[in-house]
N, C-alpha and C positions, 0 to 999 in steps of 0.2 A: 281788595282782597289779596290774599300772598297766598302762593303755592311751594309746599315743604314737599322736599323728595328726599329720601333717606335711602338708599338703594344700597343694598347688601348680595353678598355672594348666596342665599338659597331666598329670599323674599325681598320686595319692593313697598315700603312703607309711604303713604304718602297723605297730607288733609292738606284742607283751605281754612283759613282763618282768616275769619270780618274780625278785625282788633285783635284780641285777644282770644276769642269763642272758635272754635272749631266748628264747623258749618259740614264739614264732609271730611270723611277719613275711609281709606281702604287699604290694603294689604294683598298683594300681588304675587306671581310669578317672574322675574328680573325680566324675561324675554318680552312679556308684556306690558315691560313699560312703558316704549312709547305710544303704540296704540289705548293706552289705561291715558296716558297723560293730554293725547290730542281730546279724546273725549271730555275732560275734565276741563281743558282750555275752551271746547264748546261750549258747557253748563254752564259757566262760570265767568264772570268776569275780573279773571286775575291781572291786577296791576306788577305783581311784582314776585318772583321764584330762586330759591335759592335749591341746592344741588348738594348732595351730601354723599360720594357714591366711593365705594370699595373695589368696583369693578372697573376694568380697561374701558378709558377713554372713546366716548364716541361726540366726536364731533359735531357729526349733523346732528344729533341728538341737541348737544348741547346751543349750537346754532337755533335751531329751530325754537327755544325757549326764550332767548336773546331777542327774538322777534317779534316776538309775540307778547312778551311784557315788556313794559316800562323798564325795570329796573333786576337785571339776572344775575346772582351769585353762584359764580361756582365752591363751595365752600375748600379753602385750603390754608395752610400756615398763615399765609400772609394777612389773611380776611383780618379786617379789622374787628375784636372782639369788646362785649361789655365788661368784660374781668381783664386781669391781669395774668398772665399764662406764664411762670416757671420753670415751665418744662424745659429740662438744658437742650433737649433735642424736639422742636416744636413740628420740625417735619416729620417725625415718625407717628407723631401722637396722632390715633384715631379720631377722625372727625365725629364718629359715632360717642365718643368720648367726653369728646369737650363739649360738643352740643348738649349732651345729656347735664353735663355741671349746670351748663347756663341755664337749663328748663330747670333746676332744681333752684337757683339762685332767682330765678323769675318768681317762682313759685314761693320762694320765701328769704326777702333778702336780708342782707344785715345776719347772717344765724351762719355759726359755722357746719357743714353739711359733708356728709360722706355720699357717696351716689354709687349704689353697687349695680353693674347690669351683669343679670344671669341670662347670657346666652351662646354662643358655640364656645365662650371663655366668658368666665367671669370677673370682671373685673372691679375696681374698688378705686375710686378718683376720691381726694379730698380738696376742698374750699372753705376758706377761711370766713371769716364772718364781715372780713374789708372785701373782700370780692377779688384775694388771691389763691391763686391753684397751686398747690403744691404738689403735683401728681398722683400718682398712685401704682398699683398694681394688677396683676394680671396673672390669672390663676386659669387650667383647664376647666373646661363645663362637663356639663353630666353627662352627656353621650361621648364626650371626650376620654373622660373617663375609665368608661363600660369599655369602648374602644382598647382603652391600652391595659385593660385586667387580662381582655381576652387575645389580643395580638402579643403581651412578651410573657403568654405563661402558656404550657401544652396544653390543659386542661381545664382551664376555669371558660365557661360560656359566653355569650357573648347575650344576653340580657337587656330588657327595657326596662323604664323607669315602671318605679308602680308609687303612686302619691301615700299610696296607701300602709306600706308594708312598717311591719313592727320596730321597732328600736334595735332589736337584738334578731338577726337573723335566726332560721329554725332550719334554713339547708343551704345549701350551696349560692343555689337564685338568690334567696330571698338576705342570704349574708353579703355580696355583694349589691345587691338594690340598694339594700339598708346601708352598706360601707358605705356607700357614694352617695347615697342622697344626702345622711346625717352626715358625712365628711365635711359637705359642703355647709348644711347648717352649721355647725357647730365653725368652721371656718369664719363666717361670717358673722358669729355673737364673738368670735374673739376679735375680728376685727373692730366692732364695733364699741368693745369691751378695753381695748387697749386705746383708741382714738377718746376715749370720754374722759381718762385720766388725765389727760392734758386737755380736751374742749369737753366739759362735762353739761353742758349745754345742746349735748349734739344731737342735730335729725337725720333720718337715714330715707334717704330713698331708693328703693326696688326697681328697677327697670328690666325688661328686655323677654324675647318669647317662654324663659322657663320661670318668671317670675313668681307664677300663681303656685309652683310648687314649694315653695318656700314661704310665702307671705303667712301663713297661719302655723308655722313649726318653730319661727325666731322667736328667743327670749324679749328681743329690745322691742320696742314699739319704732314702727317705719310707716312710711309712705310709698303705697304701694300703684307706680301711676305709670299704664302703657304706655304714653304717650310724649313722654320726659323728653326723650329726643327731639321731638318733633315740635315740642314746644320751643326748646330750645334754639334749634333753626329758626324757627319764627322770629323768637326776640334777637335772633343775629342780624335776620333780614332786617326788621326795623332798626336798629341800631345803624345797619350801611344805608338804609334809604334819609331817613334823617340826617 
């Protein structure tokens, strides 16, 4: 069994995978990771863990997984991957990033693929149909957004999402909800509107915690799967255990 840990600055993502199949997945507090993960090395009998983390380094932590499996990845540049990685700057590129390509290229290989995740930024990775990355970009997300309507103007609120709200605002709130949520739709049909001109073959996959508000308002048809990242750790893991 392999143990994926995806650790981010406001939640702790993490499942066990027998092969391929996802056996256990939970979603955390970052503080309680390592008490979340001794538990899980109880239930479970994980051979092998790979590390995916955004936050300051912690040692014992990462000792402590070293130990306890066969075979420990801390994910970073160097890792050897199953794709080809272009990126002219490989050490800035987010682990949360490239993991998510490879769970989409797992998920369906051989197909050229855009991978968007909506979450504290949205970003937009493309992979070719040989199994090269060609980058991508990096756009603000929705609470990022609302953030900077209401921090560089006197006036305008400071506002949450509503999944709900009409195309065309009817007041102030609901003209901003609607700016930003549809900013972001429509951002992301032209992404995927400009990328088919040249790969007109193309699949889209959705990732990340704001994804579900968007999956039913795109024009294109996508693949809308939480756990992209996580997949994706997995087939890194196996790729370095092999």
């Amino acid at each position: 069994m392999n143990l994926c840990i995806d650790q981010g600055n406001s939640r702790t993502k993490v499942a066990v995978f027998d092969s391929n199949n996802i056996v256990y997945e939970a979603t955390f507090d970052p503080a309680k990771t390592e008490h979340k993960i001794n538990e899980i090395l109880g239930d479970f009998q994980v051979e092998n863990a790979i590390l995916s983390s955004v936050v300051k380094e912690n040692t014992a932590f990462e000792q402590q997984l070293q130990h306890a499996c066969e075979r420990f990845i801390n994910l970073n540049h160097l890792t050897p991957l199953p794709i080809k990685n272009t990126y002219q700057t490989p050490e800035t590129l987010g682990n949360d990033r490239l993991a998510a390509v490879v769970g989409a290229v797992a998920l369906q290989p051989e197909t050229d693929i855009l991978v968007i995740d909506a979450g504290t930024a949205v970003t937009y990775d493309f992979i070719d149909a040989s199994g090269v990355y060609h980058g991508g970009n990096i756009a603000p997300g929705i609470e990022m957004r609302f953030e900077a309507l209401h921090t560089f103007t006197q006036k305008l609120p400071l506002v949450k999402v509503d999944a709900n709200v009409d195309f065309l605002g009817k007041d102030t709130q609901s003209a901003i909800q609607s700016g930003v949520l549809y900013g972001i739709v429509l951002e992301i049909d032209g992404y995927v509107e400009r990328l088919m001109l040249k790969y007109p073959k193309l699949s889209v996959f959705l990732t990340g915690g704001n994804a579900l508000l968007f999956d039913n308002k795109l024009k294109s048809r996508i693949f809308a799967d939480k756990n992209l990242v996580l997949t994706g750790l997995n087939r890194i893991l196996q790729y370095n255990v092999k």
